[in-house]
N, C-alpha and C positions, 0 to 999 in steps of 0.2 A: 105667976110672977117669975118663975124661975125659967119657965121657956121664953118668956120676952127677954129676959137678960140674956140668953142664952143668943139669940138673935140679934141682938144689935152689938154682943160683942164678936157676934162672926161679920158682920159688917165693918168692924174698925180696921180690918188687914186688908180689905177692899181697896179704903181712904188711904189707906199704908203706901200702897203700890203705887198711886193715884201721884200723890203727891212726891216720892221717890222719882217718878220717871220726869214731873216738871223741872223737878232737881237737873236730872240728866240733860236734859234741854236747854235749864240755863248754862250749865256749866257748859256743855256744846258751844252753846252761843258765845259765851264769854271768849271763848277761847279758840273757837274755831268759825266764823259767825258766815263767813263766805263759802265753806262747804257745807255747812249745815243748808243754809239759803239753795245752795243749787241740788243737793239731793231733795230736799221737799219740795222745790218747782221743777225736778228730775221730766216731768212729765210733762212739760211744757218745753222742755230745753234738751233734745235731743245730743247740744251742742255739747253742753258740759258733762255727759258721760262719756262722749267722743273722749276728753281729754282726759276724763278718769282712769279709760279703758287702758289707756295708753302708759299709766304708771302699773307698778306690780298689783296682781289683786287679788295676790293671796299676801301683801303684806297686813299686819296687824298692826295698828298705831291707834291713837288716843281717840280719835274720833270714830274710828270702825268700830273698835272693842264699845265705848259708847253709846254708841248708835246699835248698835247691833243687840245690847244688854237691853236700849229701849222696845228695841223692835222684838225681841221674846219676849218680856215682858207684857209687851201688848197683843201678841198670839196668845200667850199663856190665857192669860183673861177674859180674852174670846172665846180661847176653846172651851176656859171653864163655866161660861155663863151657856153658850151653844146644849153644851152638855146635862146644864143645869135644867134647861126648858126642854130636853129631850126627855130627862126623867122628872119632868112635872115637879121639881125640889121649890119649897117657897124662902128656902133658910138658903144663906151662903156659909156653906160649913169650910173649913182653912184645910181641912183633911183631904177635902173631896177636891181643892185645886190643889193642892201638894201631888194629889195622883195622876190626876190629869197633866198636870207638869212634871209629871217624872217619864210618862209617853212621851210626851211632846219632847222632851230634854232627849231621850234616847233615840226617836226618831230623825231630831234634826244631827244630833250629832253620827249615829252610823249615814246618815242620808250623805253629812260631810267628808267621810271618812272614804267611803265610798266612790263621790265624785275626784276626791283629791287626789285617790289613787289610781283610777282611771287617767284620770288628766297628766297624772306626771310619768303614768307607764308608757301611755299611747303620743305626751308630746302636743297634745289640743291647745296648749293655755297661746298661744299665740292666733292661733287659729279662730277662738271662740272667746276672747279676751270680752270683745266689746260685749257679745251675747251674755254673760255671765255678767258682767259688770250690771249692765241694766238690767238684767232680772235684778241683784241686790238694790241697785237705787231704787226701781219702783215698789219694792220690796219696804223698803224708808220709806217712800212715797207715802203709801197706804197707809203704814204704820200709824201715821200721823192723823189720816180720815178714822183708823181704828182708833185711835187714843179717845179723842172727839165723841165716835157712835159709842163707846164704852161707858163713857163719862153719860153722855145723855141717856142710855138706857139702863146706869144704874140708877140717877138721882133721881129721874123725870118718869121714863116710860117706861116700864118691864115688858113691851110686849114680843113676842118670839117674833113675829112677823117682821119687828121695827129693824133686830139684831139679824134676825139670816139675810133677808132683804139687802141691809146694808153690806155685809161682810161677804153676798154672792155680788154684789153691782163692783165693788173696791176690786176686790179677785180678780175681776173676769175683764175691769179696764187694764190693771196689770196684764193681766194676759194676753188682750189684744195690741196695748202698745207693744208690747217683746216682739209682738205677731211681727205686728207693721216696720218696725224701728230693724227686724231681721228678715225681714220678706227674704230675700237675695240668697242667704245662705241656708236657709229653713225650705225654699223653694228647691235649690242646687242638692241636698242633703237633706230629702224630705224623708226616707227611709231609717235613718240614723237620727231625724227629728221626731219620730212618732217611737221610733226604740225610746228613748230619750225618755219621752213624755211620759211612755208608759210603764219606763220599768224605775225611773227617779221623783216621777211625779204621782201619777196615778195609783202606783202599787203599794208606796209608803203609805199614801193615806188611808187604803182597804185596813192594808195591818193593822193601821194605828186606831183606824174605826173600830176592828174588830179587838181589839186589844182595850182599847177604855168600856168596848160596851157587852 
């Protein structure tokens, strides 16, 4: 008795988050309803990153901080269920994604720290505005297929296959719009796109892998 209680109350902080991040959504929506709309059809409207690119994108405002709190949010909880089915865990313990989100939290923030000072030493953000802008939109984009595959393979389906499956297909369309949407300058600066890839993209996640496991 005491390990079924123990079980469904490491499930309650699940529904916690669940319902937290609709919160964020609607207040988005309330309040912001025409950029919410165009970053989640980001990937169909090539158009309106165009015009994102083009304001500041490292400014902070109500709708990025937002969006941005939903979109860790919905990593955090991917990473913690991913992880969960890597160590065969049948419980969802509050401990074991406080850890996994304290990686995740340190990696995305040096990963920021990082790029931010690159960018403003070497002078890029004009150069690589639009590149940057849509990696973040489709970034939301996904976010949003995450929130969804999360929601269904808590309530509905546990199975690993349903969650990697979905969260490699999400990733890897992210990847290939940035691809297509930057052919031009990733082609012109293919050298400095594969530096890129594999010391801001590929390296953080070995660490991070090797770090949670």
């Amino acid at each position: 008795m005491e390990a079924l209680q123990r079980s469904v109350l490491s499930n309650n902080w699940i529904t916690i988050i669940f319902v937290f991040s609709i919160l964020l959504l609607f207040f988005l929506k309330l309040f912001t309803a025409e950029k919410l709309k165009g970053y989640v059809t980001s990937i169909f409207n090539k158009g309106f990153l165009e015009i994102e690119a083009e304001e500041n994108y490292w400014a902070f405002s109500f709708f990025q901080t937002g969006f941005s709190v939903f979109t860790f949010l919905m990593l955090s909880v991917t990473t913690f269920f991913l992880v969960n089915q890597f160590k065969q865990q049948s419980v969802f313990l509050l401990e074991d994604y406080l850890e996994s989100t304290y990686y995740l939290i340190s990696y995305v923030g040096l990963r920021f720290l990082i790029v931010f000072g690159l960018f403003s030493l070497f002078q890029f953000k004009s150069r690589l505005s639009f590149f940057m802008t849509s990696k973040r939109g489709y970034l939301y984009s996904i976010s949003i297929g995450l929130f969804f595959l999360n929601i269904f393979y808590f309530y509905a389906l546990q199975q690993q296959y349903l969650l990697f499956t979905g969260v490699i297909a999400l990733f890897s369309l992210r990847f290939l719009l940035i691809f297509i949407n930057n052919k031009n300058l990733i082609i012109k600066e293919l050298f400095y796109f594969i530096l890129y890839l594999c010391a801001f993209e590929l390296a953080p996640l070995f660490v991070l892998f090797r770090l949670i496991f």
